[in-house]
Chimera marker file (.cmm) of the C-alpha trace (Angstrom):
<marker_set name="trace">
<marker id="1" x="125.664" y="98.143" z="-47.799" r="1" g="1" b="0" radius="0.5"/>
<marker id="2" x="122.883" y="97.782" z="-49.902" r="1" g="1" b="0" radius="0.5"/>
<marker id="3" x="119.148" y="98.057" z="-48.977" r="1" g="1" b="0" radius="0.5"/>
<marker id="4" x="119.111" y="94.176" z="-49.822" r="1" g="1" b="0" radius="0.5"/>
<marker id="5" x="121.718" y="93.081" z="-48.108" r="1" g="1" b="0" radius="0.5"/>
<marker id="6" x="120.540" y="95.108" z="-44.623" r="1" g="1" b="0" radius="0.5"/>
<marker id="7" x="116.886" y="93.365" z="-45.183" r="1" g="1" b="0" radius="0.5"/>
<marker id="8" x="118.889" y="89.962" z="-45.470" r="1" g="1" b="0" radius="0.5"/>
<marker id="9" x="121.007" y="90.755" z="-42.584" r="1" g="1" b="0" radius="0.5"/>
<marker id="10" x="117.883" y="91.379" z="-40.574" r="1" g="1" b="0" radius="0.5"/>
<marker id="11" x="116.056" y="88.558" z="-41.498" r="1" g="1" b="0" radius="0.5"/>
<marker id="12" x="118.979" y="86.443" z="-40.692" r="1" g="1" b="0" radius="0.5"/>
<marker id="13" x="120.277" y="88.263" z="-37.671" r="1" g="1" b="0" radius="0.5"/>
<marker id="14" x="116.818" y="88.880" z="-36.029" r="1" g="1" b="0" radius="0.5"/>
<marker id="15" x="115.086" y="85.576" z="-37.201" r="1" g="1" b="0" radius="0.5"/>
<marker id="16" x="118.239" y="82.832" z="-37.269" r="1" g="1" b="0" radius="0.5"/>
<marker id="17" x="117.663" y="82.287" z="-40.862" r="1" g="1" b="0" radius="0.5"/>
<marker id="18" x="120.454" y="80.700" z="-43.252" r="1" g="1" b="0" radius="0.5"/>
<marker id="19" x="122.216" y="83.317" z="-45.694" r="1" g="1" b="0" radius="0.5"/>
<marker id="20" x="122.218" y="80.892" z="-48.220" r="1" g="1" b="0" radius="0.5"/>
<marker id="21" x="118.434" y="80.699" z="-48.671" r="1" g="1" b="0" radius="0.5"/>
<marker id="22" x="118.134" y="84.190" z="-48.833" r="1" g="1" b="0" radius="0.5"/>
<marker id="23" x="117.150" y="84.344" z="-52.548" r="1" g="1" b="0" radius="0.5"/>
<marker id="24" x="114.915" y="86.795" z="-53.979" r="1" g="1" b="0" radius="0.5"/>
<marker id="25" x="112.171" y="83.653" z="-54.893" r="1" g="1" b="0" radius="0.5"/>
<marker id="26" x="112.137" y="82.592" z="-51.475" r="1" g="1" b="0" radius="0.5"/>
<marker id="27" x="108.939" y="82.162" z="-49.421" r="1" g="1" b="0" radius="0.5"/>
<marker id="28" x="109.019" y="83.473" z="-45.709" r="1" g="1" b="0" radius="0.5"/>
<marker id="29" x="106.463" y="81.021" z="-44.820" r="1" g="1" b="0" radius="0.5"/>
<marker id="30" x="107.095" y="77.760" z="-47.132" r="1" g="1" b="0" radius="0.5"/>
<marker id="31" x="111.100" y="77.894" z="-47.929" r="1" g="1" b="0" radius="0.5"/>
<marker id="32" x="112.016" y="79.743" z="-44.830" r="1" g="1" b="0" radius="0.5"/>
<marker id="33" x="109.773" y="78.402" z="-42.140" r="1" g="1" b="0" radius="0.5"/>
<marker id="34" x="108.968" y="81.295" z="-40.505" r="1" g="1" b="0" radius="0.5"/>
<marker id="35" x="105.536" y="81.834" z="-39.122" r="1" g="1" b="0" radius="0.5"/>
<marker id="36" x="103.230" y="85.510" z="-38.596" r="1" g="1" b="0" radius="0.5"/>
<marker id="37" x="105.250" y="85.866" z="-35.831" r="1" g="1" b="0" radius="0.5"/>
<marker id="38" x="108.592" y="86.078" z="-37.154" r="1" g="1" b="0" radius="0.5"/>
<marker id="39" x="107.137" y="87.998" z="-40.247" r="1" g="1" b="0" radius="0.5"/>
<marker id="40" x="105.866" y="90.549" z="-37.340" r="1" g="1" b="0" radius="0.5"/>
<marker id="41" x="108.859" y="90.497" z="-35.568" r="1" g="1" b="0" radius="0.5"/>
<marker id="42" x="111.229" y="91.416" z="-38.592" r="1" g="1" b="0" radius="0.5"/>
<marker id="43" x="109.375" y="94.694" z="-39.840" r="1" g="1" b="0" radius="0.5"/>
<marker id="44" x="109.433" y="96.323" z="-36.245" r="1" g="1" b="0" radius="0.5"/>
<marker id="45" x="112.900" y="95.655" z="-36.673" r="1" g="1" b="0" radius="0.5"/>
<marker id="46" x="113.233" y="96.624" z="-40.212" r="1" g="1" b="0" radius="0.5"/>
<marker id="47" x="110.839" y="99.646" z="-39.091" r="1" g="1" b="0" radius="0.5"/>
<marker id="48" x="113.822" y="100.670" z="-36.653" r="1" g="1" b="0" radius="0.5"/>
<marker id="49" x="116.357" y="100.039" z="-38.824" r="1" g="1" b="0" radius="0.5"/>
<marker id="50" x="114.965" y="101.839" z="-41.744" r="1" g="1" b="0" radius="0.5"/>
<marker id="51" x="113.185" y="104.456" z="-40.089" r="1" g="1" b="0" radius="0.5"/>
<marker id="52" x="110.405" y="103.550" z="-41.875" r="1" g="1" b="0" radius="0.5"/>
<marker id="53" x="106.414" y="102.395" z="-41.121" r="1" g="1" b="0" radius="0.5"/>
<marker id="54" x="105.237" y="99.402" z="-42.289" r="1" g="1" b="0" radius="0.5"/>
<marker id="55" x="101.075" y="98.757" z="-42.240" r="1" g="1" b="0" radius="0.5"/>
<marker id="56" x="99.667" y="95.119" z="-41.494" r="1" g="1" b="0" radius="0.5"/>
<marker id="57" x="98.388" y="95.576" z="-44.918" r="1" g="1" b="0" radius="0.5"/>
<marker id="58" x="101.608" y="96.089" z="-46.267" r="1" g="1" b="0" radius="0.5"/>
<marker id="59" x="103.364" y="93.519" z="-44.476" r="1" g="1" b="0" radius="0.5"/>
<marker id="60" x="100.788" y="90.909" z="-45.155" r="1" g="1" b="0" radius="0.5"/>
<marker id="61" x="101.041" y="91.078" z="-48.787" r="1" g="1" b="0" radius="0.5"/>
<marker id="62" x="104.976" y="90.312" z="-48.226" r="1" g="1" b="0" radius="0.5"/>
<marker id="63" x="105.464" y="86.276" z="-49.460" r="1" g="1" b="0" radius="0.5"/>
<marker id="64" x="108.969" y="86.490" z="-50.653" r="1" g="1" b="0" radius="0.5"/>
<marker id="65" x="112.541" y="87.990" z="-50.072" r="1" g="1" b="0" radius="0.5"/>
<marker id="66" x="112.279" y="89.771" z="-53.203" r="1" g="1" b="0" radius="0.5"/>
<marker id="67" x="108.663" y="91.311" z="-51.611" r="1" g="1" b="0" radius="0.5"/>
<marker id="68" x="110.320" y="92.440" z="-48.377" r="1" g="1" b="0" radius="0.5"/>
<marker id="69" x="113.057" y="93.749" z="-50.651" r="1" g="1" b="0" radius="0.5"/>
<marker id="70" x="110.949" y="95.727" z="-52.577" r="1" g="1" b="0" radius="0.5"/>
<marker id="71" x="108.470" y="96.702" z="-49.948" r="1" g="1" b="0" radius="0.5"/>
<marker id="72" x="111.306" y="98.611" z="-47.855" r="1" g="1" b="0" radius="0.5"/>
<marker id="73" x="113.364" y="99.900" z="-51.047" r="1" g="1" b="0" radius="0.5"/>
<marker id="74" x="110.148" y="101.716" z="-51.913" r="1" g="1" b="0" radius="0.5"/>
<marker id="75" x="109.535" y="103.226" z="-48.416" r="1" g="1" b="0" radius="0.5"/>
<marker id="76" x="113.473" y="104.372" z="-48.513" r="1" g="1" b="0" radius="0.5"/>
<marker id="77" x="113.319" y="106.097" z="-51.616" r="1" g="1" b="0" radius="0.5"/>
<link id1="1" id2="2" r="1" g="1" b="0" radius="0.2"/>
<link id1="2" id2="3" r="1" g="1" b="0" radius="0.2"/>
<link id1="3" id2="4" r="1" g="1" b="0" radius="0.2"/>
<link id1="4" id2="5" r="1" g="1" b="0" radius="0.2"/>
<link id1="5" id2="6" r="1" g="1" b="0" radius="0.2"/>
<link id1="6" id2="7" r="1" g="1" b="0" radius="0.2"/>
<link id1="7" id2="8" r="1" g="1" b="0" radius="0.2"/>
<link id1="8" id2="9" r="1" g="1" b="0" radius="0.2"/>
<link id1="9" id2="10" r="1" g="1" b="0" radius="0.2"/>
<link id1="10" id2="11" r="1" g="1" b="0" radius="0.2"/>
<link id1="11" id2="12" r="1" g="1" b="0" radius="0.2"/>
<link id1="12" id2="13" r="1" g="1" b="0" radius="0.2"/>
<link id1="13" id2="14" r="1" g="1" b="0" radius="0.2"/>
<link id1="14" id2="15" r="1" g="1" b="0" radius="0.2"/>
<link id1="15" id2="16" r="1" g="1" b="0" radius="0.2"/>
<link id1="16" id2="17" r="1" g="1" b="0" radius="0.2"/>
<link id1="17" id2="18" r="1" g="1" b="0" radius="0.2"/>
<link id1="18" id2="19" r="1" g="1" b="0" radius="0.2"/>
<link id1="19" id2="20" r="1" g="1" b="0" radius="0.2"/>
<link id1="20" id2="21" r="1" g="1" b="0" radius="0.2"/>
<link id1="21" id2="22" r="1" g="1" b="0" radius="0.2"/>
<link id1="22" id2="23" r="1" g="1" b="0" radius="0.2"/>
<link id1="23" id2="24" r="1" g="1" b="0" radius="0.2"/>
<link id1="24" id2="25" r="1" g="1" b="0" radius="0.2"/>
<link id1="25" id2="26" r="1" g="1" b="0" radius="0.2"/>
<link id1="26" id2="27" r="1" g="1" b="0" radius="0.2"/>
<link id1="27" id2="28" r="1" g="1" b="0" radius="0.2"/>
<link id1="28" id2="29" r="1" g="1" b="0" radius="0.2"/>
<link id1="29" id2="30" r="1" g="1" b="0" radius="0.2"/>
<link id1="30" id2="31" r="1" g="1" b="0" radius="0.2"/>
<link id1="31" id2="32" r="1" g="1" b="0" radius="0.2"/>
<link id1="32" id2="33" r="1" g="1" b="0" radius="0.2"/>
<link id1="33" id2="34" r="1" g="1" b="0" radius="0.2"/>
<link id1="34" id2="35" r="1" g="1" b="0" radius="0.2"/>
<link id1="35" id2="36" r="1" g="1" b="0" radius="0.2"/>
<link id1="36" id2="37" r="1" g="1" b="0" radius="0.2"/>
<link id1="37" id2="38" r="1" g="1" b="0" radius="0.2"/>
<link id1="38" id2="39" r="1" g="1" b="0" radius="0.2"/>
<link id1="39" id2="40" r="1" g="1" b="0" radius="0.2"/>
<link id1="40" id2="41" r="1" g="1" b="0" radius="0.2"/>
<link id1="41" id2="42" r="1" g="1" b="0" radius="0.2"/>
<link id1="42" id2="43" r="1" g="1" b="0" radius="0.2"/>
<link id1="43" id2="44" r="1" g="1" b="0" radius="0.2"/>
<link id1="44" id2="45" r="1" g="1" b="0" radius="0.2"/>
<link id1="45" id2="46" r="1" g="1" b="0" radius="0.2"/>
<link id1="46" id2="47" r="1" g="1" b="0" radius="0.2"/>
<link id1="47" id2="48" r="1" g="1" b="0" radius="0.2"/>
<link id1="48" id2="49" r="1" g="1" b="0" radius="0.2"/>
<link id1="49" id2="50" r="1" g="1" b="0" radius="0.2"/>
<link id1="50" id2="51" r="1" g="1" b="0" radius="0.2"/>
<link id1="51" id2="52" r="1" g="1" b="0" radius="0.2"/>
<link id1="52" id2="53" r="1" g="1" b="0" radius="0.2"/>
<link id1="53" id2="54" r="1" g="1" b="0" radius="0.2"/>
<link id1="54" id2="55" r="1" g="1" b="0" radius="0.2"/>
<link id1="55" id2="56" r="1" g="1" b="0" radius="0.2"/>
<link id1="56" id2="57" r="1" g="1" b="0" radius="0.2"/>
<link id1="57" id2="58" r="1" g="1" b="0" radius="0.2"/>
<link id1="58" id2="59" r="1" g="1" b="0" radius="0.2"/>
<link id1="59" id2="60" r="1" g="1" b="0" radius="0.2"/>
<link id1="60" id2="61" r="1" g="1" b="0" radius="0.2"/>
<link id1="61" id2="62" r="1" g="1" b="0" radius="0.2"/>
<link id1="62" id2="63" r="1" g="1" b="0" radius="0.2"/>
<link id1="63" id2="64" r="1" g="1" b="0" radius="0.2"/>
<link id1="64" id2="65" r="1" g="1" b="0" radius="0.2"/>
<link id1="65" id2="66" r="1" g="1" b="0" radius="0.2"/>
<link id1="66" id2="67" r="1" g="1" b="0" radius="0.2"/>
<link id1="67" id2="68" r="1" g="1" b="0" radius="0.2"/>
<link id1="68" id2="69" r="1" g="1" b="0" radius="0.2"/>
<link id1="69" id2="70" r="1" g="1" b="0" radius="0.2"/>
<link id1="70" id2="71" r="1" g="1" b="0" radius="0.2"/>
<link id1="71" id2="72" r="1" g="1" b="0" radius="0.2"/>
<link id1="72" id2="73" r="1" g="1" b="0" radius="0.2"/>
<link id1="73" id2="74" r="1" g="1" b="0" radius="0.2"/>
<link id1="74" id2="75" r="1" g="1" b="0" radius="0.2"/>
<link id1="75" id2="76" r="1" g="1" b="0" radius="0.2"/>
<link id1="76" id2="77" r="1" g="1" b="0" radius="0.2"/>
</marker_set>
């Protein structure tokens, strides 16, 4: 499994998202409806999952899939 696909999983495991919105262009907040919360809630799990850290800072520049995506490739490589 890909690092995408476990970040999708996550996000629609952890947060009851729908796969099929899961597209790289698609905004947590606007297209996905999830709130600070949520966004919180999925890097502590993405954090565990990855062994990884994730700063606020990081995590609040995160707006799309495709940002998440990237944000916890980079940390794995």
């Amino acid at each position: 499994m890909t690092v995408r696909e476990r970040v999708v999983q996550v996000l629609v495991d952890e947060l009851d998202l729908d796969q099929e919105k899961m597209v790289d262009e698609a905004t947590l907040e606007d297209v996905l409806g999830t709130d600070s919360l949520d966004a919180v809630e999925a890097a502590i799990v993405l954090e565990r999952e990855f062994d990884i850290d994730i700063s606020a800072d990081e995590a609040e520049k995160v707006r799309t899939v495709g940002d998440l995506v990237a944000l916890v490739t980079g940390k794995v490589a």
